[in-house]
C-alpha positions as semicolon CSV with decimal commas, in nm:
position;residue;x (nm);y (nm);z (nm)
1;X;12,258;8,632;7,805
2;X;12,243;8,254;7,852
3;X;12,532;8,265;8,045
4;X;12,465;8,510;8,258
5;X;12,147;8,363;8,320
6;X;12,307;8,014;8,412
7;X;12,561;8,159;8,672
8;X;12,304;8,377;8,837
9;X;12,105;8,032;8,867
10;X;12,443;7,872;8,998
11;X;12,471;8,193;9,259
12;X;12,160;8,127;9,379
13;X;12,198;7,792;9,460
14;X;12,538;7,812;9,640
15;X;12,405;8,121;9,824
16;X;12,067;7,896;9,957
17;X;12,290;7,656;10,047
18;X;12,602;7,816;10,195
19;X;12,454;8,138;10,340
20;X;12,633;8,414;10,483
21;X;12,615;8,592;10,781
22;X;12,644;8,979;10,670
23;X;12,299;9,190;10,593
24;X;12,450;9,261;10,220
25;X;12,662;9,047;10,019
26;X;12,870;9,109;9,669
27;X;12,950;8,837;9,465
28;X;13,152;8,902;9,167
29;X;13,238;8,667;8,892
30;X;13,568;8,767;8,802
31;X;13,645;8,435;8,552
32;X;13,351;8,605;8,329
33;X;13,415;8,792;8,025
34;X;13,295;9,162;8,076
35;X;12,975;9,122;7,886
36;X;12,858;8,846;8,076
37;X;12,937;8,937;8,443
38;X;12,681;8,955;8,687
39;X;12,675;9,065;9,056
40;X;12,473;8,845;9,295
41;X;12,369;8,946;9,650
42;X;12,192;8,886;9,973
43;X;12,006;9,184;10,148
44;X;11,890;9,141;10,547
45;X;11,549;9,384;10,602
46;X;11,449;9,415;10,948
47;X;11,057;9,347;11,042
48;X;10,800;9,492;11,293
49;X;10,572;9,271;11,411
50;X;10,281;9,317;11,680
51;X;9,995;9,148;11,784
52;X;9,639;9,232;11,748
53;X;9,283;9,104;11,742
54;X;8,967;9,079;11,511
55;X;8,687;9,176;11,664
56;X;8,524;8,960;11,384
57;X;8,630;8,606;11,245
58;X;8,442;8,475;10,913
59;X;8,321;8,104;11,024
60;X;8,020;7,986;10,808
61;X;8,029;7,638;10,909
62;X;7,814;7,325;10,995
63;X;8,060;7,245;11,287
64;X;8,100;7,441;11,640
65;X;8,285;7,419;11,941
66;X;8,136;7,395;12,285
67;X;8,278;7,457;12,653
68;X;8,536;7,670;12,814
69;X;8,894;7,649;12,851
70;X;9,157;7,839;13,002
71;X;9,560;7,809;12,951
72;X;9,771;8,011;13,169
73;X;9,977;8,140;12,904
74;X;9,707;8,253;12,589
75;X;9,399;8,301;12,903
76;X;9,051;8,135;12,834
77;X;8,854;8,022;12,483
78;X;8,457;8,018;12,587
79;X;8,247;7,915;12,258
80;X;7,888;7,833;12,181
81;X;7,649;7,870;11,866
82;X;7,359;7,931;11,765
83;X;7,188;7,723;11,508
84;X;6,838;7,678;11,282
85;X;6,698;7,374;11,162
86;X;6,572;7,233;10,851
87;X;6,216;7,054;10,832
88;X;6,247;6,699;10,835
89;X;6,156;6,450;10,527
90;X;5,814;6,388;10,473
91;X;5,936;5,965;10,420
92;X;5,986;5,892;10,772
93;X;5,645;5,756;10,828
94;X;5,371;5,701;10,564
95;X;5,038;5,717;10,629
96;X;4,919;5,389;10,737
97;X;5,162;5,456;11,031
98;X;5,049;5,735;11,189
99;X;4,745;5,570;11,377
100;X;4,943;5,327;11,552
101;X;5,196;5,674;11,657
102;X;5,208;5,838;11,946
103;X;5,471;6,129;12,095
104;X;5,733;5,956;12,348
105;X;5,962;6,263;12,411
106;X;6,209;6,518;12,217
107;X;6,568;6,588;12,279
108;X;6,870;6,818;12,130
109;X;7,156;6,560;12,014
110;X;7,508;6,764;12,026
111;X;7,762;6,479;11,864
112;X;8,173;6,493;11,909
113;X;8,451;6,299;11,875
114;X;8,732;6,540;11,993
115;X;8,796;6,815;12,212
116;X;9,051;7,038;12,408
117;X;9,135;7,002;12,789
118;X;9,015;6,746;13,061
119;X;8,812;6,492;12,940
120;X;8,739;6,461;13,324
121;X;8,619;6,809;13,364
122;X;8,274;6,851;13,479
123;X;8,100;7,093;13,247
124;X;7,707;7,226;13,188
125;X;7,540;7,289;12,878
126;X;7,223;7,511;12,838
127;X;6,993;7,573;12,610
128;X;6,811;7,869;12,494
129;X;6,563;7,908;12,242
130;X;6,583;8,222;11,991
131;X;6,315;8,517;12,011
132;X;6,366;8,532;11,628
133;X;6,515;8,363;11,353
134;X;6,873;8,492;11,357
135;X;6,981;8,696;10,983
136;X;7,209;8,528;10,759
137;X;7,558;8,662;10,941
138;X;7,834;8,456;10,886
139;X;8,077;8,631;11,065
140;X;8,163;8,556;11,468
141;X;8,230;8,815;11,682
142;X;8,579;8,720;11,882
143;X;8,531;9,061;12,075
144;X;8,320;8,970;12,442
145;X;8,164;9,313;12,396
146;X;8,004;9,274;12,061
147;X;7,927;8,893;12,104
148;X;7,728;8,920;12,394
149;X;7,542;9,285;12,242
150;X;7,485;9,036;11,923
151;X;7,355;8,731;12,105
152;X;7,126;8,976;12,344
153;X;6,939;9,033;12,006
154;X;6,890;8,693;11,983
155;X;6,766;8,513;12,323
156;X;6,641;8,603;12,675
157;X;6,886;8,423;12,953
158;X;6,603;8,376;13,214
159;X;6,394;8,143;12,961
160;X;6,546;7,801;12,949
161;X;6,490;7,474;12,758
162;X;6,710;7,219;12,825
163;X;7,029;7,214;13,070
164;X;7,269;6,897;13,095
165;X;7,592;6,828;13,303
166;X;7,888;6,636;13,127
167;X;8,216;6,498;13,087
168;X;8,391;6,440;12,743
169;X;8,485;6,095;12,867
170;X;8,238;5,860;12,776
171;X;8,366;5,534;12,991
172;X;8,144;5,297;12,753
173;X;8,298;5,412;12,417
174;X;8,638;5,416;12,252
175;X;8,777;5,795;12,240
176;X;8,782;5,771;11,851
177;X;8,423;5,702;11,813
178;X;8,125;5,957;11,819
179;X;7,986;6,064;12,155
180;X;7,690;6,270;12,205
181;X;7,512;6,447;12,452
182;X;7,108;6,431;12,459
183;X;6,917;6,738;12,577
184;X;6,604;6,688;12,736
185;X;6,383;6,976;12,553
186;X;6,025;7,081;12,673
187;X;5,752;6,836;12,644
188;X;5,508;7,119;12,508
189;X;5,754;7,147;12,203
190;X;5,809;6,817;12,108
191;X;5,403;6,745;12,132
192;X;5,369;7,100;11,910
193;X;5,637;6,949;11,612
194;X;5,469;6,633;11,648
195;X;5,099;6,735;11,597
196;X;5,244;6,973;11,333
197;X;5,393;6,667;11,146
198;X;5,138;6,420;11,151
199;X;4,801;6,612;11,081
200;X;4,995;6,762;10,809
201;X;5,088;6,470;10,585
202;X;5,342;6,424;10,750
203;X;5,578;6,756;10,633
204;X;5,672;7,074;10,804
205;X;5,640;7,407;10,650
206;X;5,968;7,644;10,728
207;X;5,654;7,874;10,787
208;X;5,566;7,675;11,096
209;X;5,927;7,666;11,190
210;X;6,006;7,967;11,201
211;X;5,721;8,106;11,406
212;X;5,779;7,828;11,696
213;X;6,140;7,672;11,603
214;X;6,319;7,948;11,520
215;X;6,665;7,805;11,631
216;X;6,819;7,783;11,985
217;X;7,148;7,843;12,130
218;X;7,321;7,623;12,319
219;X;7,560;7,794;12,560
220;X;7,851;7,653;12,800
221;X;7,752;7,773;13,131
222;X;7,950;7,597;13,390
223;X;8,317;7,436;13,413
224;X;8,655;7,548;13,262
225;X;8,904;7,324;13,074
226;X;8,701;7,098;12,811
227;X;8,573;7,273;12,472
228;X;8,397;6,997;12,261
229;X;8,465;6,989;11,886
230;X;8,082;6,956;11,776
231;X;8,010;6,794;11,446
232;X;7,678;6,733;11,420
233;X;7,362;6,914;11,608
234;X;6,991;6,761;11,568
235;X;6,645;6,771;11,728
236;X;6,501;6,449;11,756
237;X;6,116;6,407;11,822
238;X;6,094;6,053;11,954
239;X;5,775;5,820;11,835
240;X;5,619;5,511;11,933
241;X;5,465;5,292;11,714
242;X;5,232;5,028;11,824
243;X;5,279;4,697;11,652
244;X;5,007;4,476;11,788
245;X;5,026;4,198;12,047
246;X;5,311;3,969;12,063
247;X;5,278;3,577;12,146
248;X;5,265;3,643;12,504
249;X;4,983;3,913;12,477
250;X;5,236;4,181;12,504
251;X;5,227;4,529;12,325
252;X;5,508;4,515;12,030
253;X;5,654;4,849;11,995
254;X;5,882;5,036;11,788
255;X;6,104;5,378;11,859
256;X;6,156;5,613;11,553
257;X;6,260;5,991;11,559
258;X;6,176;6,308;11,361
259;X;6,483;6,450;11,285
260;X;6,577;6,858;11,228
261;X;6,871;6,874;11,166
262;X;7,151;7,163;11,129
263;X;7,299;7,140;10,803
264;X;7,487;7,387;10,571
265;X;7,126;7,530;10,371
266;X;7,052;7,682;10,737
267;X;7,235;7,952;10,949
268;X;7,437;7,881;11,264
269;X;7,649;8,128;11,400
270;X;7,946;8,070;11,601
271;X;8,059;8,260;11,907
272;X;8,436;8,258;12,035
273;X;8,523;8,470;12,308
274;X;8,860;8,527;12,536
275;X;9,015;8,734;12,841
276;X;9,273;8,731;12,579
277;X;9,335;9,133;12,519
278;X;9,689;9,127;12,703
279;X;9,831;8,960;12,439
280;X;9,811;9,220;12,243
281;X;9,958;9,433;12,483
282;X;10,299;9,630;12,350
283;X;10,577;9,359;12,370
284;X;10,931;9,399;12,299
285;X;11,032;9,034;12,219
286;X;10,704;8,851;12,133
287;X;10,367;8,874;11,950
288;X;10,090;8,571;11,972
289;X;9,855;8,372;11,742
290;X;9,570;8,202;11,927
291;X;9,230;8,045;11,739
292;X;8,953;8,086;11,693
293;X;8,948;8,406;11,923
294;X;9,069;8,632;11,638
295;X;9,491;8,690;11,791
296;X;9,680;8,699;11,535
297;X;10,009;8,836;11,436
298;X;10,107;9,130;11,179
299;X;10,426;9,248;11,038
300;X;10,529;9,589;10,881
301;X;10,732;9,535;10,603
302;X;10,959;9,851;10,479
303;X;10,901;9,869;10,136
304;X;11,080;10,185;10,101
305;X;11,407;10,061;10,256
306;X;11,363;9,770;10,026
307;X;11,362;9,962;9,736
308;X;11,667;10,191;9,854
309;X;11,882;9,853;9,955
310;X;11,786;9,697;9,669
311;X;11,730;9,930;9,360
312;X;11,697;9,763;9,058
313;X;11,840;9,423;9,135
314;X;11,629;9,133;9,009
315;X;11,475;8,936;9,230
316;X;11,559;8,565;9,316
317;X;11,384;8,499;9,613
318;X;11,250;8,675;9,891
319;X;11,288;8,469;10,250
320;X;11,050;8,505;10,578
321;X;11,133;8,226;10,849
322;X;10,954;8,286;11,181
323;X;11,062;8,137;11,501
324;X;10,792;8,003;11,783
325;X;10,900;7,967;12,142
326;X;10,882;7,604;12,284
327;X;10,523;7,487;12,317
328;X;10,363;7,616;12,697
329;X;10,412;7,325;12,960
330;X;10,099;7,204;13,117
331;X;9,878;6,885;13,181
332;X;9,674;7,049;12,837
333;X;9,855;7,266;12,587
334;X;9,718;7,404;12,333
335;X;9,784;7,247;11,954
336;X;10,007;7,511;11,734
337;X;9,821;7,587;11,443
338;X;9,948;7,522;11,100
339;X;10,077;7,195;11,154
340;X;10,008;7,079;10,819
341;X;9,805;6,793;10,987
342;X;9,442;6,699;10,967
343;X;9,202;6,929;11,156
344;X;9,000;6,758;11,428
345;X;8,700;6,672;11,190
346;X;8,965;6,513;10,932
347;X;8,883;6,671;10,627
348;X;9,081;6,967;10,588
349;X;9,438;7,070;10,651
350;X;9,595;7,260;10,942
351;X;9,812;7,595;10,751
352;X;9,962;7,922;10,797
353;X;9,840;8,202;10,590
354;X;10,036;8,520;10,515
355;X;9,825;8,757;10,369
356;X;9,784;9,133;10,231
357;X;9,640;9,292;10,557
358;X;9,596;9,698;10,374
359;X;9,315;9,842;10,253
360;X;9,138;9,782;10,610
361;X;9,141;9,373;10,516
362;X;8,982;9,407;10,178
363;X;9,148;9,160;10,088
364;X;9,100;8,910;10,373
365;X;8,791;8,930;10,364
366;X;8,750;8,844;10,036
367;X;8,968;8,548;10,047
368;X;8,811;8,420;10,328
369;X;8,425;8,492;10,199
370;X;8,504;8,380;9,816
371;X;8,714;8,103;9,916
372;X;8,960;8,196;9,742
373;X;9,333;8,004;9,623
374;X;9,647;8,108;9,758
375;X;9,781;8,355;9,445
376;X;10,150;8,384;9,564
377;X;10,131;8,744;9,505
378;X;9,915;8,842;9,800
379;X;9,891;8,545;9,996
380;X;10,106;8,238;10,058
381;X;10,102;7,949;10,279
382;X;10,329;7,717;10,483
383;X;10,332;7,489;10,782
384;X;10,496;7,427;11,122
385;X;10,817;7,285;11,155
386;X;10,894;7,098;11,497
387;X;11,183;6,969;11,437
388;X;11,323;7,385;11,425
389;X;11,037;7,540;11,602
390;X;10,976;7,753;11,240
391;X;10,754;7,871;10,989
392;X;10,904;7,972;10,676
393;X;10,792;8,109;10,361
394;X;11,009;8,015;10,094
395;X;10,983;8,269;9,896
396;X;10,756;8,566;9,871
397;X;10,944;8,781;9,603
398;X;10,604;8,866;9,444
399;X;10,409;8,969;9,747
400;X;10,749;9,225;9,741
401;X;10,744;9,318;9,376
402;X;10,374;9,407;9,424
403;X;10,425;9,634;9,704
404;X;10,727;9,802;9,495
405;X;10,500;9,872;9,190
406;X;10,225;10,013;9,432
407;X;10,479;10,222;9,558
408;X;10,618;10,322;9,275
409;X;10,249;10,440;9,131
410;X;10,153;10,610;9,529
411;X;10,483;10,736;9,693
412;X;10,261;10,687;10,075
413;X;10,324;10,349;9,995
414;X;10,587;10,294;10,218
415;X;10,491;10,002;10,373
416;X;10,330;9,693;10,373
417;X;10,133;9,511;10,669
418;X;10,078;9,120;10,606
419;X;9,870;8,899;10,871
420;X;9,928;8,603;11,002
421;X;9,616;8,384;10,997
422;X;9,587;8,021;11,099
423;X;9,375;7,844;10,838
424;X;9,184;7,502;10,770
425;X;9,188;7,425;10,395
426;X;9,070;7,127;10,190
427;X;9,268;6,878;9,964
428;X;9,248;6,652;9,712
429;X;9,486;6,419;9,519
430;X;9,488;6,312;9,143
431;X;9,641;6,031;9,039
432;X;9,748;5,920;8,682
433;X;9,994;5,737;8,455
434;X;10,208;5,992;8,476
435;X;10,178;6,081;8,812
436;X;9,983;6,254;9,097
437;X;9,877;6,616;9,166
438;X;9,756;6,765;9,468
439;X;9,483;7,061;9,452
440;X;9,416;7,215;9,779
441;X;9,079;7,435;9,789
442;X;8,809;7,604;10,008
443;X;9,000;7,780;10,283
444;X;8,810;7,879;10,567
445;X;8,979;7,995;10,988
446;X;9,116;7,739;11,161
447;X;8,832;7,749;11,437
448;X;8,965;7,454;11,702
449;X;9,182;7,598;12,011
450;X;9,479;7,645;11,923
451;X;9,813;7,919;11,982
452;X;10,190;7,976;11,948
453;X;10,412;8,224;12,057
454;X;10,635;8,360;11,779
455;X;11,006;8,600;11,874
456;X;11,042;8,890;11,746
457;X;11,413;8,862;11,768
458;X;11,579;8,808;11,388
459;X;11,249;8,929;11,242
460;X;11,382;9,010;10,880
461;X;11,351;8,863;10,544
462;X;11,617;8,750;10,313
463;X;11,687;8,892;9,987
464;X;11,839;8,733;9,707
465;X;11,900;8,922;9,421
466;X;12,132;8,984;9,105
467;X;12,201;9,265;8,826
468;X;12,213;9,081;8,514
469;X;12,256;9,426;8,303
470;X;12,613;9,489;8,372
């Protein structure tokens, strides 16, 4: 058994390497005594693949993207969030300060370092306050029809607080430091949080919050081709603080801020929208993956077939190599997604999911609101390859094996649909005497702009199997 064993391994290996160009291959090892002879081969399966869109994308995050954009190839991205805020410390000011205090002025802070498009590009932002404080939804709506039913819930367009023109190019900064844009809000506001905070030792109940702060949302309402990569959103209630008289008989004052900030304890839901529904028109020779506006790509896999083809052969590896068309020309292209890179806020990783896509995405969501690692059985992941315009899975023999056995227990079986799902996901490295070990955890959608085009010509997978009972 050894030996057979150790020639299979040696079949393998020459097979990876060599290839062949027929769908099934024999090998015979003829040099083998009769008990230990083995037959290795390679099965071609033919894919399906179509597009298709989420109406839904789970993002629970801190971070949000801002503007419009539009690419002539995947059509236009146009995102905005709404957001709560979190009382601010009570150690700002103590209180010996706060008779020498007075209210200067409040404004929204929106911070960035990257973005998509024209740094040139004259844009708007506006924003709204929320009627109510929004419920704990996690999930964006990608579909135009459902976001703007959802954010109707939420605020009243007519009643404004705060609207600023823009460029992403800030002439007086570097491009890799932080830029932000300041808001003016209302007056009346920033006097209300102030007079809150300071006859109220100097605190904020979520109480008070709520009933006159219950979150805003801050909306891109004019220009196409920048979306901002936001990192950081704040209120800032600006103070003066009398010092006394200087040498010169001149007041000596002081500027500190009230901060509420967004952070991860509070809600802020994302919207991503796109005239983006032809790509999932029916296409013969392509299907589309654009982020965050939900496209993504799906195969059928024929498990049946499989099973037919490949009977009771053991498995060696199972083979899925995608091909992308050449990146779209333009001033601005979109970024492919899974490059394996850094995400624009540099602390996660840019992958490719492939993922169990039955049981109407039971299991997607679950990965996605667990945070859940990659099991090799019903999800895998890989990255971009530019030097052959490919993504390839190495090997998902178990994601096949799976769908057998399901078969095999439900006969309706006959197929299995995986997804294709750009994803950000963090990493960290160990390091010891006897070496180093990388752990990659907390997956969560890619949500920058991003999209590739992948052929559906040579959709298949490659099976490599043996019989090691003959």
């Amino acid at each position: 058994m050894k030996a057979k064993i150790f020639f299979f391994c040696l079949l393998t290996g020459l097979l990876l390497n060599f290839g062949c160009d027929d769908s099934i291959d024999f090998i015979g090892m003829g040099v083998q005594p009769k008990g230990d002879r083995i037959t290795a081969r390679r099965d071609t399966i033919l894919l399906t693949g179509k597009t298709v869109k989420a109406d839904s994308i789970f993002a629970k995050t801190v971070n949000g993207l801002l503007g419009r954009f539009n690419d002539k190839v995947y059509y236009d991205i146009t995102a905005g969030y709404l957001c709560q805020f979190v009382p601010p410390p009570a150690s700002i000011f103590t209180k010996n300060d706060l008779d020498s205090l007075s209210f200067e002025s409040i404004v929204l802070g929106i911070d960035y370092t990257t973005f998509t498009g024209d740094s040139l590009t004259p844009m708007e932002v506006t924003v709204y306050p929320l009627s109510k404080t929004p419920e704990s939804y996690p999930y964006a709506y990608t579909d135009p029809a459902k976001a703007l039913s959802f954010l109707s819930e939420y605020y009243n367009p007519k009643e404004i607080w705060g609207r600023k023109a823009y460029t992403a190019h800030d002439s007086n900064l570097p491009d890799t430091l932080s830029k932000s844009l300041a808001v003016s809000l209302p007056t009346s506001l920033g006097k209300r949080l102030y007079k809150e905070y300071t006859e109220n030792n100097c605190s904020i109940s979520e109480a008070f919050l709520a009933e006159h702060l219950p979150g805003i949302y801050v909306a891109s309402t004019f220009g196409s081709g920048c979306v901002l990569n936001i990192e950081h959103t704040a209120i800032y209630v600006q103070c003066k603080r009398l010092f006394g008289k200087t040498v010169n008989g001149e007041d000596s004052v002081g500027y500190k801020s009230i901060t509420f900030d967004v952070t991860k304890e509070v809600i802020q839901i994302n919207s991503y929208t796109g005239n983006d529904q032809k790509l999932t028109e029916e296409n013969a020779d392509k299907m589309y993956i654009k982020t965050p506006t939900g496209i993504f790509s799906e195969l059928t896999i024929p498990i049946e077939k499989i099973r037919t083809k490949v009977s009771q052969q053991k498995f060696s590896s199972v083979k899925l190599t995608l091909y992308a068309d050449p990146q779209s020309e333009g001033n601005f292209p979109l970024d492919i997604p899974g490059t394996g890179k850094a995400t624009p806020m540099q602390d996660a990783l840019s992958k490719l999911l492939l993922i169990n896509a039955e049981d109407n995405d039971t299991i997607i969501n679950a990965f996605f609101e667990n945070k859940q690692s990659v099991d090799n059985v019903t999800s895998y992941l890989t990255t971009f390859d530019s030097g052959t315009n490919t993504y390839t899975f190495a090997n998902i023999a178990n994601m096949i094996q799976q769908a057998m056995a399901d078969m095999a227990a439900d006969p309706t079986k006959t197929e299995l649909k995986v997804r294709l799902i750009p994803i950000q996901i963090m990493s960290s490295t160990q390091s010891s005497y006897y070496g180093s070990s990388t752990t990659e955890y907390a997956p969560a959608n890619y949500l920058y702009p991003s999209a590739v085009t992948l052929s559906k010509k040579d959709l298949q997978i490659e099976i490599l199997s043996a019989d090691l009972d003959h």
